[in-house]
N, C-alpha and C positions, 0 to 999 in steps of 0.2 A: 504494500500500500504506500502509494506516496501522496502527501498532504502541503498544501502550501500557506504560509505565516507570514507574520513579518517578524523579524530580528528578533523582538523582545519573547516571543515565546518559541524558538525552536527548541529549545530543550523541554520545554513545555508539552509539545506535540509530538518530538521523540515517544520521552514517557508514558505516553498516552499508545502509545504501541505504531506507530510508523517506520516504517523500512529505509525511507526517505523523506527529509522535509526539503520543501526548497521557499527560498524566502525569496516572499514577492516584490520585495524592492530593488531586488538585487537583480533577478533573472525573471523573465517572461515566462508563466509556466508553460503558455501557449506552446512554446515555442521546443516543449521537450521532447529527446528524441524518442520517450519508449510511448507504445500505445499499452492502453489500456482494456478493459473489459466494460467497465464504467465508468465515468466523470461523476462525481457527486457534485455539484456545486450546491452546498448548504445554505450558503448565505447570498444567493445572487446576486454575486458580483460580476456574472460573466453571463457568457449565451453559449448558445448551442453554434451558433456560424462563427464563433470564436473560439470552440472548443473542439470541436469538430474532427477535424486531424487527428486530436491524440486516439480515438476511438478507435480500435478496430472495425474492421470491415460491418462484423456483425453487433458492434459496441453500441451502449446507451447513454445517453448523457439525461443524468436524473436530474431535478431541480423543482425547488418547490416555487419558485416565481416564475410570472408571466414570459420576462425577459423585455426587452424593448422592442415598443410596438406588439407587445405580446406574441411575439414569433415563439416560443416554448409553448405556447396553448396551441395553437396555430397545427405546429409540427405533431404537435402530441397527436392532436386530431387525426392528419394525416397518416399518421407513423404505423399502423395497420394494414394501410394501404401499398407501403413501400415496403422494400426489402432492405437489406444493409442496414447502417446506423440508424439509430431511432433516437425519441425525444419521448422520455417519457415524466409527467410531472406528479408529485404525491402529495393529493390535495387531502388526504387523511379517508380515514372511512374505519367501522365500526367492527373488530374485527377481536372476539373473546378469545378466540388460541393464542392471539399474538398478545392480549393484556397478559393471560394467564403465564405465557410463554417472558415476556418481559416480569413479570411479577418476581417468577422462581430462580429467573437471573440477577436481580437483584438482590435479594434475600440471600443467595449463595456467594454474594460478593465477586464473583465472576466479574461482574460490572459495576463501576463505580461512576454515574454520572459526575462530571464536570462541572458543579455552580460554581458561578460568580459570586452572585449578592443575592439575598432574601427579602422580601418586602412583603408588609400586613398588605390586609387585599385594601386599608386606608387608604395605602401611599402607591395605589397602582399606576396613578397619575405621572410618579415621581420613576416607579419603572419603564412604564412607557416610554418616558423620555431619556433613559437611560440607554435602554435598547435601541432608541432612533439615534444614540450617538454612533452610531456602530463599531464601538469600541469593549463589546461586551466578550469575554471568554469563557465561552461554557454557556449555562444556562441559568436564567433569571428566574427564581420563585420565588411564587405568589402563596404565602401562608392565608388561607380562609380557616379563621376559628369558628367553632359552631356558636349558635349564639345560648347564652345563661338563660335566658328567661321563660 
């Protein structure tokens, strides 16, 4: 698996279990020579006609944003239709194996989510805007207490 950062967290994203990091200031990941199986782009920073290339013939480039001009909706659409690389997007859906399946992974500590910061569901206003800084690593939660009364 290779994953790309910038500077302040490569060892960060090592740890996290990557085979390769490459840091985005420094080098264009576009522009790497191995192909892949998948592109994950997590945080849509990129598109599919810029990621493209790294894919193998039969390779997916995942993504959970539209992409500009929403060309990742667009392609996703089509991507059935074609053959070779595809566009596929994961807009979520309701799926009890995969709770359950995540549930017993966690519990076994196999996996250890990533947070960043914690926020009452008060201050979600203040997460919000945390996360539009796009400065966030890992993930943001939102604690909802039940209510006393």
């Amino acid at each position: 698996m290779t994953a790309t950062c910038g500077p302040e967290h490569l060892e960060l994203v090592k740890g996290l279990g990557a085979d390769r990091v490459i840091d985005y200031t420094a080098q264009d990941f576009t522009r790497d020579t191995q192909q892949y199986d998948v592109v994950l782009d997590a945080v849509g920073k990129s598109s599919f006609l810029r990621s493209r290339r790294l894919l193998k013939p039969r390779g997916v480039y995942l993504s959970s944003e539209f992409g500009p001009l929403a060309q990742n909706l667009v392609l996703a659409l089509v991507a059935p239709l074609r053959r070779g690389r595809k566009v596929m997007m994961n807009l979520g859906r309701d799926d009890p194996r995969m709770a359950r399946y995540l549930q017993e992974v966690l519990a076994s500590g196999a996996f250890r989510p990533l947070v960043d910061r914690r926020y009452r569901l008060e201050e979600i206003v203040e997460a919000y805007r945390y996360v539009e800084t796009g400065r966030k690593i890992g993930n943001v939660v939102i604690s909802i207490q039940p209510s006393t009364s």
